[in-house]
C-alpha positions as CSV (number, residue, x, y, z in Angstrom):
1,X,162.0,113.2,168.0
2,X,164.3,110.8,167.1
3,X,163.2,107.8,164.7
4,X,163.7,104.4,165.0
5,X,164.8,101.5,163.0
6,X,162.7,101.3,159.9
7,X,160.4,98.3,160.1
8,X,160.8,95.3,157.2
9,X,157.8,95.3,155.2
10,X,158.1,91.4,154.9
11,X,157.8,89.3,157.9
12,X,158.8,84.9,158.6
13,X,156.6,82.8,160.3
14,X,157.8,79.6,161.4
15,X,155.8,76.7,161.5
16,X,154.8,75.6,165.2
17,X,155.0,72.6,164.7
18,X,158.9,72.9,164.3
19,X,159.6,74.0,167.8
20,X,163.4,73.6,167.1
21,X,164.1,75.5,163.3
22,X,164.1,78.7,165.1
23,X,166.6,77.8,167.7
24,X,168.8,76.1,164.9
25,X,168.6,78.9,162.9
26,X,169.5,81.4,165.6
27,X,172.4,79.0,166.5
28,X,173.2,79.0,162.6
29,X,173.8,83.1,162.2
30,X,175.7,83.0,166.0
31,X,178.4,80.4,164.0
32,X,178.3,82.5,160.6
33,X,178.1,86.0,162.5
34,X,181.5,87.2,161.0
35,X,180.6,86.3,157.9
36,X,177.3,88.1,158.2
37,X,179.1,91.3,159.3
38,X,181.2,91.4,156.2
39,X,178.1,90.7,153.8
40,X,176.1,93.1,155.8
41,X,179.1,95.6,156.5
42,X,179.9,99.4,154.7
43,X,181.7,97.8,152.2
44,X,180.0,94.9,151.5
45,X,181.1,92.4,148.3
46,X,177.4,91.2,147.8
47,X,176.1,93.7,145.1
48,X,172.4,92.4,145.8
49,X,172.3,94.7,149.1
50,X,172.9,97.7,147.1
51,X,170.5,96.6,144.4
52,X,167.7,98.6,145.1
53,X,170.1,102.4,145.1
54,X,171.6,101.4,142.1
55,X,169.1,103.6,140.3
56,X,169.2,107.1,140.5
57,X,165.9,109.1,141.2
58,X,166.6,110.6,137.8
59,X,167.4,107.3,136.0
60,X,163.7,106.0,137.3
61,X,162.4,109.4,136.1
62,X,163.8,109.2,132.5
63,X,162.3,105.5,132.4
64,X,159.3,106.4,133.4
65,X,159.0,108.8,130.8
66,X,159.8,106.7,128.0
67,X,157.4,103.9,128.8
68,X,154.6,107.0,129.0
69,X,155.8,108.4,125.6
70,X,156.0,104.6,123.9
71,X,152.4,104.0,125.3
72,X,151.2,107.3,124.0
73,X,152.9,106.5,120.2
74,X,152.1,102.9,119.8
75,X,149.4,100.5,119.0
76,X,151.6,97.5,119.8
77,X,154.8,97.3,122.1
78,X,156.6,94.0,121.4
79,X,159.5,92.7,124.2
80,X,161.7,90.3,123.1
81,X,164.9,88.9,125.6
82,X,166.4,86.0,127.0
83,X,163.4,83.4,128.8
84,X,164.9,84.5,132.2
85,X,163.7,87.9,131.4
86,X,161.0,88.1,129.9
87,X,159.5,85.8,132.7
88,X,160.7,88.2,135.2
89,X,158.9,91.3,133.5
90,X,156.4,89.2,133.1
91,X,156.2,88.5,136.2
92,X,156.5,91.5,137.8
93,X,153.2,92.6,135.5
94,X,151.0,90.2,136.5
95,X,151.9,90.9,140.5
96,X,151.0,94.1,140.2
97,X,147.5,93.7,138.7
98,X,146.9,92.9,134.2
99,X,146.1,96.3,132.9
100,X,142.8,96.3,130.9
101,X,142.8,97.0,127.2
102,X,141.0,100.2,126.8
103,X,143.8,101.8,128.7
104,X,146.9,101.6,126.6
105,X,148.6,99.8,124.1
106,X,148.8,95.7,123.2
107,X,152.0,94.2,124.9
108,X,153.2,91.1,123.4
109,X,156.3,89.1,124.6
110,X,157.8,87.5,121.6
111,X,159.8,84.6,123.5
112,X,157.2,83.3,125.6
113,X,153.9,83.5,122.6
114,X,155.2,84.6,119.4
115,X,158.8,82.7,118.7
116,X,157.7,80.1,116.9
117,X,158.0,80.5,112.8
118,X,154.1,80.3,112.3
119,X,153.4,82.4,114.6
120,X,155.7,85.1,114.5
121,X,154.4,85.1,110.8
122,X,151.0,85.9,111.9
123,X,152.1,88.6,114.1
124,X,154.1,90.2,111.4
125,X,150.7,90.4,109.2
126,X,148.7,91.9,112.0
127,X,151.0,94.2,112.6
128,X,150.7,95.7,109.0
129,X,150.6,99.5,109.3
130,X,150.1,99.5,113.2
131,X,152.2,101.8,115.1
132,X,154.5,99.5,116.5
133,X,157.6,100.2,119.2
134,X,160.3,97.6,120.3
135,X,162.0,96.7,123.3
136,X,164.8,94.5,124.0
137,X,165.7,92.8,127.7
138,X,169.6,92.6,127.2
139,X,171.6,90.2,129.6
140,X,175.1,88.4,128.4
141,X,174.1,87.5,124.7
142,X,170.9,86.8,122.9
143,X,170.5,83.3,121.7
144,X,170.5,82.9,118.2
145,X,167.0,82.1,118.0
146,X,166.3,85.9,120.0
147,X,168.8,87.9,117.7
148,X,167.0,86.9,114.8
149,X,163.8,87.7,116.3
150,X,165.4,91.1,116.8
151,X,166.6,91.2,113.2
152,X,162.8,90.5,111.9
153,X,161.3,92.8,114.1
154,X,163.6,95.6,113.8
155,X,163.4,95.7,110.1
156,X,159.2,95.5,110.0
157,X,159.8,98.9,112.3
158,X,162.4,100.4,110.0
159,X,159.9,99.5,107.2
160,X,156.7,100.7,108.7
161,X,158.6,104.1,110.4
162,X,162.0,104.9,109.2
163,X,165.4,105.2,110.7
164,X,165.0,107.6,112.2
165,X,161.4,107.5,113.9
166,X,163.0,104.0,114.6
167,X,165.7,105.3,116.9
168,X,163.0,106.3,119.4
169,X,161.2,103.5,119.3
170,X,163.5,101.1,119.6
171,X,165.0,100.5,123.7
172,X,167.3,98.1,124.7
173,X,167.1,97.6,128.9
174,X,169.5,95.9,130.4
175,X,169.6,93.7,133.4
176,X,172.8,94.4,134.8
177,X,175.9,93.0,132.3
178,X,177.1,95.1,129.5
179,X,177.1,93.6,126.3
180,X,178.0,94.7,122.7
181,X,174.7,95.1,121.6
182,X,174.2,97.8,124.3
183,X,177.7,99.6,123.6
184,X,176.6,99.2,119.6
185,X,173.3,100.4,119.7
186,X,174.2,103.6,122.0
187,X,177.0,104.5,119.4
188,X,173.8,104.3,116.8
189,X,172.0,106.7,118.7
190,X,169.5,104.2,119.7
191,X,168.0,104.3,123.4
192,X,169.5,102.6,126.2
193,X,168.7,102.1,129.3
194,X,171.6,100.3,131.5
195,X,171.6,99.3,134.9
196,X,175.3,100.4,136.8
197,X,175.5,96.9,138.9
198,X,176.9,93.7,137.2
199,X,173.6,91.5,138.0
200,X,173.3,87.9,136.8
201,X,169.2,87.2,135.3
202,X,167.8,86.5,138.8
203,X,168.1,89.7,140.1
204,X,166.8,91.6,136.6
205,X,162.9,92.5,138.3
206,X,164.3,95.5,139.7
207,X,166.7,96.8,136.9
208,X,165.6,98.2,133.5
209,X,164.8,95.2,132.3
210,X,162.2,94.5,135.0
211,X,160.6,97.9,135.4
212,X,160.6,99.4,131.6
213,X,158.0,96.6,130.9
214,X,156.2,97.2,133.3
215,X,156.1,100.8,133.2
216,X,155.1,100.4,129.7
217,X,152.2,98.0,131.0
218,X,151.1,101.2,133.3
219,X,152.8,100.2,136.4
220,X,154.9,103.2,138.3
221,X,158.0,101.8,138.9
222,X,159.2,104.5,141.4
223,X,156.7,102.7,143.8
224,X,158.6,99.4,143.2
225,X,161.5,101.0,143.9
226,X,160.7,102.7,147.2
227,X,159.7,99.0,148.9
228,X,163.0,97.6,147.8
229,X,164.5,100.8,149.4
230,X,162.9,100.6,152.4
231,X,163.4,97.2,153.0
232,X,167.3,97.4,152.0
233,X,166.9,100.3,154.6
234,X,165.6,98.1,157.6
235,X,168.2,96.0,157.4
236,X,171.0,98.9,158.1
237,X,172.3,99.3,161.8
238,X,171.1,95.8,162.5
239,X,172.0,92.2,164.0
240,X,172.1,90.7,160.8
241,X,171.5,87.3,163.2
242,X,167.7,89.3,163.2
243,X,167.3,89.7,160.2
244,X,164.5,88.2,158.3
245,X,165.4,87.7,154.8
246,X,169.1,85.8,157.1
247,X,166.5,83.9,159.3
248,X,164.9,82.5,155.8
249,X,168.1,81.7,154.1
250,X,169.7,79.5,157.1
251,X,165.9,78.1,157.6
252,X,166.2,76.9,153.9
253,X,169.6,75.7,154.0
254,X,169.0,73.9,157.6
255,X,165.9,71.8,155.9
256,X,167.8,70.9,153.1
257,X,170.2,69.7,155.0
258,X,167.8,67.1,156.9
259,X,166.9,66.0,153.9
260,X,164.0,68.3,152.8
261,X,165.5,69.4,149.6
262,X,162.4,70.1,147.6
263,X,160.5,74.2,148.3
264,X,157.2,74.3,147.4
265,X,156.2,78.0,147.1
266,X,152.4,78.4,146.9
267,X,150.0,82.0,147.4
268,X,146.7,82.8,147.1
269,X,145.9,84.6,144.2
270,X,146.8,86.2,140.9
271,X,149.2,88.9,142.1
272,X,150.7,86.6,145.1
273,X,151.0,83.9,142.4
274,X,152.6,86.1,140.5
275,X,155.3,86.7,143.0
276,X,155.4,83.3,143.8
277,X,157.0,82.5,140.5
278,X,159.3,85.4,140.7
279,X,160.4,83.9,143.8
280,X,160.8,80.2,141.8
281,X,163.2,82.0,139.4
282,X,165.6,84.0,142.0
283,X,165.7,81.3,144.5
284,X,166.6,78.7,142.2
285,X,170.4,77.5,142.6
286,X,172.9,75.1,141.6
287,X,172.9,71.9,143.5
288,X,176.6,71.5,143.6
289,X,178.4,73.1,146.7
290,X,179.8,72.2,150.0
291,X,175.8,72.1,151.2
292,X,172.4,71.1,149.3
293,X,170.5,74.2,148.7
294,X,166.8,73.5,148.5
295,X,165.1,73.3,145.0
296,X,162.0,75.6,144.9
297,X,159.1,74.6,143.0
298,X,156.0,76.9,142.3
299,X,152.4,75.8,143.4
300,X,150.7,76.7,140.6
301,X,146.9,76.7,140.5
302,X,146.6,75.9,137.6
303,X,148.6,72.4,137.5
304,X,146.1,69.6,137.1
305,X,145.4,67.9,140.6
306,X,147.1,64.9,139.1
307,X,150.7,66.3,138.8
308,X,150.4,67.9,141.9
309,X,148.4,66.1,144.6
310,X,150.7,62.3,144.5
311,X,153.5,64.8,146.2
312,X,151.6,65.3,149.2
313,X,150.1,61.5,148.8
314,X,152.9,59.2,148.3
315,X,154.0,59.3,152.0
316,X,156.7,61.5,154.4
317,X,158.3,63.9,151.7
318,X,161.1,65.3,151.6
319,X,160.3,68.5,151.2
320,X,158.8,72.0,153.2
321,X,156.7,74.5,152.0
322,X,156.7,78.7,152.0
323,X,153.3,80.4,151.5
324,X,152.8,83.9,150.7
325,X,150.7,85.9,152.0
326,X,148.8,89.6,153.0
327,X,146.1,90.7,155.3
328,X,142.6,90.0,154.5
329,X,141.3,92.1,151.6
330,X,137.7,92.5,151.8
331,X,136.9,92.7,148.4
332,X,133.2,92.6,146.6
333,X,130.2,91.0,148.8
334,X,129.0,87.5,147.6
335,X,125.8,87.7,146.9
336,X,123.3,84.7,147.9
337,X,122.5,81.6,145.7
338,X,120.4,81.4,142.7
339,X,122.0,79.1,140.6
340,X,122.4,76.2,143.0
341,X,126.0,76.3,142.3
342,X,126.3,73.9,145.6
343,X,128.2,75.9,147.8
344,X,125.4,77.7,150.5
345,X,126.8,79.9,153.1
346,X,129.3,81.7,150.5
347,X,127.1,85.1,151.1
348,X,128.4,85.3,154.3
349,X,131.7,86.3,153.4
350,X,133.5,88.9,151.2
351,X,135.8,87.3,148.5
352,X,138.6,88.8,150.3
353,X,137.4,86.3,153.2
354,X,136.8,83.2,150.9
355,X,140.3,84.3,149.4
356,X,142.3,83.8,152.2
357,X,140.0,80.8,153.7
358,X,141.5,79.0,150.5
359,X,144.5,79.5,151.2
360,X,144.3,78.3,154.6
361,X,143.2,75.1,153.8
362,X,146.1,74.6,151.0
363,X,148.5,75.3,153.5
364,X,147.0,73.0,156.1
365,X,146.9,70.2,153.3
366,X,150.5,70.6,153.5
367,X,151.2,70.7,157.3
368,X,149.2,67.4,157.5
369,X,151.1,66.0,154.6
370,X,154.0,66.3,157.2
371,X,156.1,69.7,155.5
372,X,157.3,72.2,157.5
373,X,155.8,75.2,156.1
374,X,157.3,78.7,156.6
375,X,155.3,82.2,156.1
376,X,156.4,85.4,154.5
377,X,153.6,88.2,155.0
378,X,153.6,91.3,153.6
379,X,152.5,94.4,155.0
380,X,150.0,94.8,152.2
381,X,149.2,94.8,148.4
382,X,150.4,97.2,147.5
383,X,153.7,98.6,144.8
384,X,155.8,99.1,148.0
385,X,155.2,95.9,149.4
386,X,155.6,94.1,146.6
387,X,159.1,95.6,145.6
388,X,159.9,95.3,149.5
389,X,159.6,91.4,149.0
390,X,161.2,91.8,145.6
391,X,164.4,92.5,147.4
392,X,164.0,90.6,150.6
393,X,164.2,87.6,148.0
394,X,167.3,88.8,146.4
395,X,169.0,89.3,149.7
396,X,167.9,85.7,150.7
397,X,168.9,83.9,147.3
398,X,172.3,86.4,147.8
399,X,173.0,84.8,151.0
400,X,172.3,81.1,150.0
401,X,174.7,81.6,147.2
402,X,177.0,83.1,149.6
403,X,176.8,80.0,152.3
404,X,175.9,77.1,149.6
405,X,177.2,77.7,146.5
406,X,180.0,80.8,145.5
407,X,179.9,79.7,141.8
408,X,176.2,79.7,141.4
409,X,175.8,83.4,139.6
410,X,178.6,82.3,137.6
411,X,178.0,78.7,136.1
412,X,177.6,78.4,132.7
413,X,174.5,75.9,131.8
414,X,174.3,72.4,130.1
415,X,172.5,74.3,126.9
416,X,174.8,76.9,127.2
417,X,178.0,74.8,126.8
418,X,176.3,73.0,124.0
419,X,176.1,76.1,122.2
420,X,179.3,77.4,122.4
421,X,181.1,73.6,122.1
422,X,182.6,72.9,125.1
423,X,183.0,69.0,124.2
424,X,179.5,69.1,122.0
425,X,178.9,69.8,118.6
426,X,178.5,73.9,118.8
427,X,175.4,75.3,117.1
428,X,177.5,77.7,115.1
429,X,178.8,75.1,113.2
430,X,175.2,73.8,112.9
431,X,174.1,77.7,111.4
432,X,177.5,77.1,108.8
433,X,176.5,73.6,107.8
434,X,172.6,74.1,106.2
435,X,173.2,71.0,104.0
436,X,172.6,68.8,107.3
437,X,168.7,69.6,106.8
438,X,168.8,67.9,103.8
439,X,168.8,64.9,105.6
């Protein structure tokens, strides 16, 4: 019996209340439908739609090996990398569920806690005579602030193990970009683990850099791999003008063009608000370009109602919204109130059904707000799903590039420039110059 088209794993919703967006959109991927054929075509330019078979089977294999030997021989595994990665491992961790103590090693990421001089003092002293492996997320260049992490923390391992017990537990993963570091540290005999494509930081979750934390946090990352797969898969043989990771790109670009040039991504959830700032960091563009591109911005729980609540307050926004979201877990029964807590009827419901109640009424304080709000579901919560929306949000941030903005994976930022001196004072010549902190 002959199959059919694979199914995507991610579906879009449009809000009702838009009655024309669809049409638009539709009317949107008719005008661009030779340029969808070419992205979409056998010999396609756009490296995001070959992301996810990048990777060989074996390539996963031998990465899943060396997170399982690093947990086995360490008390501590320490990342260190650019911001851009280290949020998207991190990231990519907390989406697929914090892995409890008692189970493997301590993690850190140096970047994002342990960076600043007090503190990376401190961790130096705990480490002590700990067992202690190191990882390194490698993009275009460390700043100098990250190579001399490296420097300090590879010498307390060569201390503490030796040079050679070092050269096994020392990985660099990259992200997509060779680098010197990677070609240097291979001619060392030190581990590398490289990724084939040329990939700018936003679409690092599913390279190395991405999965070797997390595989060293206990995640499998052949599960991962397989949903990014088998959504690259559905899209094959296709109307790309069906598509829906082309339907959410054009739907973005057509509200930002009426004006709405502000995203707010919001989920329910510590794995789903985990994705949702994933999805902050690969969606996020350049504003320049023949068209506005919107700006996503992450609903995070955890703001204080103050910073976020005057945005839906202050009147018609410019802006929409995209919610996350999965099928109703059922999840542990709430049992009935003792502690006048304030809330009767909650043991009526699971927490799975609370769960998604909240998140219902967030979104509906945006729809009467006045924003547009757009739905991606996935199938489940599950690995697969959550690497099948992994790559459905490459393919959409791909496209927007694509129709908004060319140069976006290519422009060098303000800091950046500043660094190297490109009409600033360069912060080499501040490194050569100590005597200025005399001042």
């Amino acid at each position: 019996m002959a199959r059919g088209p694979r199914r995507s794993l991610v579906t879009l919703q449009f809000d009702p209340a838009e009655e024309d967006l669809p049409d638009q959109v539709q009317a949107e991927a008719s005008e661009r439908g030779a340029e969808l054929e070419r992205l979409f075509g056998r010999r396609s330019p756009a490296s995001w739609l070959g992301l996810p078979f990048a990777m060989r089977d074996g390539d996963v294999a031998r990465l899943h090996e060396m997170a399982l030997e690093l947990r086995a021989n360490s008390d501590a595994i320490l990342v260190l990398g650019p911001p851009g990665l280290e949020a998207a491992a991190h990231s990519l961790i907390r989406m697929m569920g914090p892995v409890l103590p008692e189970v493997g090693p301590r993690m850190e990421f140096i970047g994002r806690d342990w960076s600043g001089t007090q503190r990376l003092t401190r961790l130096l002293e705990w480490l002590g005579e700990r067992r202690v492996s190191l990882v390194a997320l490698v993009s275009e260049r460390f700043s100098p602030l990250e190579s001399a992490c490296l420097r300090i923390l590879h010498e307390h391992v060569l201390r503490r193990h030796g040079p050679a017990e070092t050269g096994r537990r020392l990985v660099l993963a990259g992200s997509g970009t060779p680098t010197p570091m990677s070609r240097q540290a291979r001619q060392s005999g030190l581990r590398v683990l490289d990724h084939p494509l040329p990939l700018p930081e936003p679409y690092s979750t599913l390279t190395p850099a991405g999965l070797l934390p997390a595989a060293l946090a206990g995640v499998d990352p052949t599960g991962l791999l397989e949903g990014a797969r088998s959504q690259a898969r559905s899209m094959e043989e296709q109307d790309p003008a069906d598509l829906p990771a082309v339907r959410y790109a054009l739907a973005r670009l057509l509200l930002a063009q009426k004006g709405r040039n502000l995203e707010f991504l919001g989920a329910q959830g510590p794995t789903l608000t985990g994705l949702m700032e994933e999805a902050e960091r690969i969606l996020a563009l350049p504003m320049e370009g023949k068209r506005r591109v919107p700006l996503p911005m992450a609903w995070r729980p955890e703001t204080s109602p103050s910073r976020r609540e005057p945005w839906l307050e202050g009147g018609p926004l410019g802006a929409f919204g995209t919610w996350f979201s999965v099928p109703a877990q059922i999840g542990p029964a709430i049992p009935a109130d003792i502690l006048q807590d304030g809330w009767p009827g909650l043991e009526e419901l699971s927490f799975g059904q609370l769960e998604q109640r909240q998140a219902q009424a967030e979104a509906a304080g945006w729809r009467h707000a006045g924003l547009p709000v757009l739905e991606l579901r996935l199938a489940r919560l599950d690995a697969l799903s959550v690497g099948a929306m992994l790559c459905f949000l490459q393919v959409a941030r791909g496209l927007c590039a694509a129709f908004h903005a060319p140069e976006a994976d290519t422009k060098v930022a303000l800091s950046v420039r500043h660094e190297h001196g490109r009409g600033l004072p360069t912060l080499g010549e501040a490194i050569r110059s100590p005597q200025g902190d005399e001042d």
